[in-house]
ROBAKOL-391409 format. One record per residue: x negated, y negated, z negated of N, C-alpha, C, O in turn. Coordinates in steps of 0.001 Angstrom, whole numbers. Layout:
BEGIN
> n_X;n_Y;n_Z;ca_X;ca_Y;ca_Z;c_X;c_Y;c_Z;o_X;o_Y;o_Z
> X;Y;Z;X;Y;Z;X;Y;Z;X;Y;Z
...
end
This chain:
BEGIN
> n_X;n_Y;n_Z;ca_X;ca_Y;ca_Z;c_X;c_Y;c_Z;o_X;o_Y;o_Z
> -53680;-74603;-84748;-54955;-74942;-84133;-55526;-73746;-83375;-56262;-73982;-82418
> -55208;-72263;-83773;-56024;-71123;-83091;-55082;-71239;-81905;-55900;-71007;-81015
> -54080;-71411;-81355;-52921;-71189;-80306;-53785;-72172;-79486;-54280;-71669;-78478
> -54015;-73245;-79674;-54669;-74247;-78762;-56226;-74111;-78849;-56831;-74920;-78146
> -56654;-73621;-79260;-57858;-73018;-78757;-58033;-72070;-78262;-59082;-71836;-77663
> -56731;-70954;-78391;-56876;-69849;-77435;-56256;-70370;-75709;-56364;-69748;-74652
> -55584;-71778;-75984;-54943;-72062;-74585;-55944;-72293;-73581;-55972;-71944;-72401
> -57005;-73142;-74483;-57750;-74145;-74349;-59055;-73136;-73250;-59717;-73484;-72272
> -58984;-72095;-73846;-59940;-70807;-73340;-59277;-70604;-72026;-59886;-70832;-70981
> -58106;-70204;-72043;-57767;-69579;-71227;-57528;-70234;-69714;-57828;-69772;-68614
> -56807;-71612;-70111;-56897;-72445;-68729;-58116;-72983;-68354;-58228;-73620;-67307
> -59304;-72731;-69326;-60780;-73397;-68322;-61076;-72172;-67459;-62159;-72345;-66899
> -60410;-70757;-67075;-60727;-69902;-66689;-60063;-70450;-65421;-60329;-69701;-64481
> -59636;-71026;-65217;-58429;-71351;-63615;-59231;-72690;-62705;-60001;-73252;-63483
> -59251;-73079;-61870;-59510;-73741;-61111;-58328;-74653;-60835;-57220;-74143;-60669
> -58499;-76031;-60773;-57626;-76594;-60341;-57687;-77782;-59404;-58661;-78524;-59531
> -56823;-78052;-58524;-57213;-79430;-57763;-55733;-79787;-57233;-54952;-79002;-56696
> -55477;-81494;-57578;-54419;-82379;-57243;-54386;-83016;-56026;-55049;-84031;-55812
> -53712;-82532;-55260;-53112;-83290;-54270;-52773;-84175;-54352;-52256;-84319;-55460
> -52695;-85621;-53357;-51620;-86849;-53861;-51279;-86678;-52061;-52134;-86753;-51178
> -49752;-86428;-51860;-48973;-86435;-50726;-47794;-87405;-50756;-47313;-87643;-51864
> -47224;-88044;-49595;-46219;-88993;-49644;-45164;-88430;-49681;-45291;-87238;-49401
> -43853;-88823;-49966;-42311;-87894;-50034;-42696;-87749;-48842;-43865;-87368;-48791
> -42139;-87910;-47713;-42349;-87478;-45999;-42661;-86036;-46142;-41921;-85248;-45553
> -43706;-85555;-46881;-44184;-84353;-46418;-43784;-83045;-48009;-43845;-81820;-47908
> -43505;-83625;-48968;-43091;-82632;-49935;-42104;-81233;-49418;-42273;-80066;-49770
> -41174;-81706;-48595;-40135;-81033;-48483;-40977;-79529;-47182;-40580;-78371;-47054
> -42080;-80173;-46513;-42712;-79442;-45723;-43648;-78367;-46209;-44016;-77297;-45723
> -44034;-79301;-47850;-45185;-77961;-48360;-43854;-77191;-48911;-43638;-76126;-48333
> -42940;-77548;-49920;-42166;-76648;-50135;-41358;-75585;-49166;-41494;-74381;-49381
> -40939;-75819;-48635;-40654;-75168;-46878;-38742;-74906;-47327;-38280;-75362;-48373
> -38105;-74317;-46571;-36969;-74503;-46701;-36707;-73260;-47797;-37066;-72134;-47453
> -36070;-73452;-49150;-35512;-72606;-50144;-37389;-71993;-51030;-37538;-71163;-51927
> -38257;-72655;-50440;-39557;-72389;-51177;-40075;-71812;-50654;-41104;-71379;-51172
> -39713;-71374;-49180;-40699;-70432;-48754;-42317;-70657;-48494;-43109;-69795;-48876
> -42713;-71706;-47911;-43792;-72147;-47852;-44613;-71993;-49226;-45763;-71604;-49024
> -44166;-72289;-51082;-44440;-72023;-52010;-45018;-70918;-52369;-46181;-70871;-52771
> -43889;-69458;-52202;-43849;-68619;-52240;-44818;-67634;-51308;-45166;-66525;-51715
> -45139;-68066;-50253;-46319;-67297;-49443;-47408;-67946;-50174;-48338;-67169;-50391
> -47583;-69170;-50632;-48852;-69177;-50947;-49075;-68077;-52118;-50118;-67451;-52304
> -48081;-67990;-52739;-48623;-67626;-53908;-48726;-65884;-54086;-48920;-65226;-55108
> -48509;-65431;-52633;-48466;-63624;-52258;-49784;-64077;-51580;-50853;-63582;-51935
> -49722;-64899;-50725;-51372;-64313;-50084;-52436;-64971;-50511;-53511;-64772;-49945
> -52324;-66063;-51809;-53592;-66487;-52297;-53554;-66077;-54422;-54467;-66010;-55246
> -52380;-65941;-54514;-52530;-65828;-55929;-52650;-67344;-56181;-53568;-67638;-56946
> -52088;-68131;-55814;-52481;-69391;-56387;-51016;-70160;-56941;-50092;-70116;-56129
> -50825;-70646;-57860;-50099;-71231;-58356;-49606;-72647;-57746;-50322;-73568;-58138
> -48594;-73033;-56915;-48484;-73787;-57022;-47197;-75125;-57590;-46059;-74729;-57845
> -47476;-76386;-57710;-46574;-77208;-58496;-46272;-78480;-57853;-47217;-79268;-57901
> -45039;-78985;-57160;-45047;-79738;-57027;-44364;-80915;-57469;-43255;-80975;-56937
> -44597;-81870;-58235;-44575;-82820;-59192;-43123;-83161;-58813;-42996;-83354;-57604
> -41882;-83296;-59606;-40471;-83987;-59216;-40501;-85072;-59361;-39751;-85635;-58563
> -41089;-85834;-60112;-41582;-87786;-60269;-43172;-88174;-59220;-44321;-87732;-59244
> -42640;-88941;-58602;-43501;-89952;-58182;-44500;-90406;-59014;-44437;-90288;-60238
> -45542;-90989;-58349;-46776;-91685;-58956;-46247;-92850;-59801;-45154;-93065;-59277
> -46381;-93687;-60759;-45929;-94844;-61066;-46205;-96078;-59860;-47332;-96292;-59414
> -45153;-96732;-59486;-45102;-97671;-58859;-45548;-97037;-57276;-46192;-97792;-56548
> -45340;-96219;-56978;-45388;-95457;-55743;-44166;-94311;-55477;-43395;-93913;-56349
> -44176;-93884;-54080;-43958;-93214;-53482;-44320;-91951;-53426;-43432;-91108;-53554
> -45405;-91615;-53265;-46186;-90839;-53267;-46185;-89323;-54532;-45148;-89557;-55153
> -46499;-88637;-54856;-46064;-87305;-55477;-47469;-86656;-55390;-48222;-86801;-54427
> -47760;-85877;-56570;-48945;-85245;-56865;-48340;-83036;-56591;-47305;-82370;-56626
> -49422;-82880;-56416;-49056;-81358;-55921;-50096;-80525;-56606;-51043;-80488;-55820
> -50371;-79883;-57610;-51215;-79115;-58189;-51562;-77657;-57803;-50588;-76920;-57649
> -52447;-77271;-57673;-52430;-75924;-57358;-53903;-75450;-57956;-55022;-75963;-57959
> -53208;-73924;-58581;-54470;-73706;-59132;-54456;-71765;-59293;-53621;-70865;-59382
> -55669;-71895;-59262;-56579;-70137;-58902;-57495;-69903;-59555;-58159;-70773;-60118
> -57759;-68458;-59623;-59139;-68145;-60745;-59835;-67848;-59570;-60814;-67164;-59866
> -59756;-68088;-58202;-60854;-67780;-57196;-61181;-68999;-56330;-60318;-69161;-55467
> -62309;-70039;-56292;-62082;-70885;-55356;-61794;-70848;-53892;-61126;-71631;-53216
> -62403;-69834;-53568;-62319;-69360;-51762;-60332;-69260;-51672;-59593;-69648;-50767
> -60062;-68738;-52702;-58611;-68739;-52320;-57825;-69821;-52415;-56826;-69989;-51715
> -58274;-70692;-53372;-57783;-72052;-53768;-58068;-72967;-52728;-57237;-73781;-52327
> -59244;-72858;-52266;-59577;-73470;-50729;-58641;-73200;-49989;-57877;-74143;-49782
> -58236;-71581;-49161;-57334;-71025;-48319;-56042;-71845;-48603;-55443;-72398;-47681
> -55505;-71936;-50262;-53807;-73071;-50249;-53819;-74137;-49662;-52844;-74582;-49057
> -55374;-74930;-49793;-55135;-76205;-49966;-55099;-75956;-48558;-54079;-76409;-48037
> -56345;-75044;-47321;-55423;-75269;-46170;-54078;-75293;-45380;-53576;-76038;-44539
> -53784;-74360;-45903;-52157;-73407;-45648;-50975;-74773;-45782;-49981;-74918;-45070
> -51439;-75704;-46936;-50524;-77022;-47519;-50619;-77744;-46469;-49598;-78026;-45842
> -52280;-78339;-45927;-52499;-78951;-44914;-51782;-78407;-43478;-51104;-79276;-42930
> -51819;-77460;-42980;-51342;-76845;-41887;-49967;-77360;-41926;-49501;-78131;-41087
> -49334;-76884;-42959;-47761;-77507;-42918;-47721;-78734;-42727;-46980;-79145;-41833
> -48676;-79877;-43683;-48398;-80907;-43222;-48511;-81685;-41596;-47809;-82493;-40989
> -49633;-81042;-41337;-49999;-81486;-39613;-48713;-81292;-38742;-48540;-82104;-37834
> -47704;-80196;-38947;-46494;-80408;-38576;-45604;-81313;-38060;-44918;-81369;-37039
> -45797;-82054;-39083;-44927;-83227;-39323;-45539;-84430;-38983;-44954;-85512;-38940
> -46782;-84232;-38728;-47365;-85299;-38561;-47099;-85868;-36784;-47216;-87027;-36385
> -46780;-84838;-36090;-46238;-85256;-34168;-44784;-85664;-34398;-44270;-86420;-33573
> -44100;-85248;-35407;-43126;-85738;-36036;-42552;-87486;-36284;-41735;-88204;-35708
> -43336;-87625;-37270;-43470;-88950;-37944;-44706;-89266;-38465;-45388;-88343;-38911
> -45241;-90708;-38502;-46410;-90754;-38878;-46668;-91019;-40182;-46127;-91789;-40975
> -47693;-90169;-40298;-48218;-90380;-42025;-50111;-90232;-41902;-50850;-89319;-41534
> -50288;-91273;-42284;-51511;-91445;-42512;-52310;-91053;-43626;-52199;-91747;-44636
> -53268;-89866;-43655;-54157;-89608;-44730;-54569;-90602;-45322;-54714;-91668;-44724
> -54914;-90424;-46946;-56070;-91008;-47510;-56797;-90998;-47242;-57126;-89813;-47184
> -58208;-92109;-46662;-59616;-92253;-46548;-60331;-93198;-47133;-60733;-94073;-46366
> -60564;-93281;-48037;-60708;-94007;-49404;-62419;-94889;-48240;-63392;-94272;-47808
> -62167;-96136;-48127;-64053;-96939;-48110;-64689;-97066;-49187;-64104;-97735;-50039
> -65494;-96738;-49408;-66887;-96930;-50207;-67792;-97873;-50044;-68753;-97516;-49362
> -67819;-99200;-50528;-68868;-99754;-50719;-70404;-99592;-51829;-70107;-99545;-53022
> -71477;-99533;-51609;-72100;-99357;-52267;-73001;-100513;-53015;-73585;-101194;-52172
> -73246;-100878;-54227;-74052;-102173;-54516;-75460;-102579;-53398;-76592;-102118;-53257
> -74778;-103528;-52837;-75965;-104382;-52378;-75977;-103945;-50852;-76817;-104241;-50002
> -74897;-103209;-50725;-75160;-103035;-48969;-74487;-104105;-48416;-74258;-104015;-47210
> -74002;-105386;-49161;-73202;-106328;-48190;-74047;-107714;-49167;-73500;-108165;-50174
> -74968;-108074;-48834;-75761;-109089;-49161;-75405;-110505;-49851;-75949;-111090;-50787
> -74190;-110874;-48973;-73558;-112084;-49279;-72451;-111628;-49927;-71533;-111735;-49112
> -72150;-111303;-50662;-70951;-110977;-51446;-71075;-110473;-52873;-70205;-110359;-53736
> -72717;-110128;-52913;-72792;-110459;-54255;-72795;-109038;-54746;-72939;-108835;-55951
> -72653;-108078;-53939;-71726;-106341;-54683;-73411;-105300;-54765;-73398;-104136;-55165
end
């Protein structure tokens, strides 16, 4: 029980935030032999992970990355993005943009 409470300490000290990217673009954040990986993690200190299983019942792949500084954790998540825009004149892949409905802004429908 003290081992997991000392874990428990130690990873609320890190920052973390999940990506969800489609296969199409994994091979782009990783870069060829990891390089793309590997710079992040010299010029931000940031850890990153990218998931070898798919989402259940998807395609799609989760990418973790995490820092004890947010400004730098910000800087990966751009550096990830940059690579991906790459690929994007490439082949098309469409971001997530999740709609939001809110209760009662659509009258007849009851929400």
């Amino acid at each position: 029980k003290q081992w997991y409470q000392r874990r428990v300490r130690v990873m609320n000290k890190y920052n973390e935030i999940r990506l969800v990217v489609p296969e199409l673009v994994c091979s782009m954040i990783i870069g060829k032999q990891g390089i793309n990986v590997k710079n992040i993690q010299k010029d931000f200190r940031s850890f990153v992970q990218v998931h070898k299983d798919p989402l259940p019942y998807s395609s799609e792949f989760v990418v973790s990355l995490t820092n004890k500084d947010v400004s730098c954790l910000a800087a990966s998540v751009n550096r990830i993005y940059e690579s991906i825009q790459s690929i994007k004149s490439i082949s098309h892949v469409t971001m997530f943009n999740p709609i939001v409905w809110f209760p009662g802004e659509f009258s007849d429908t009851d929400s």
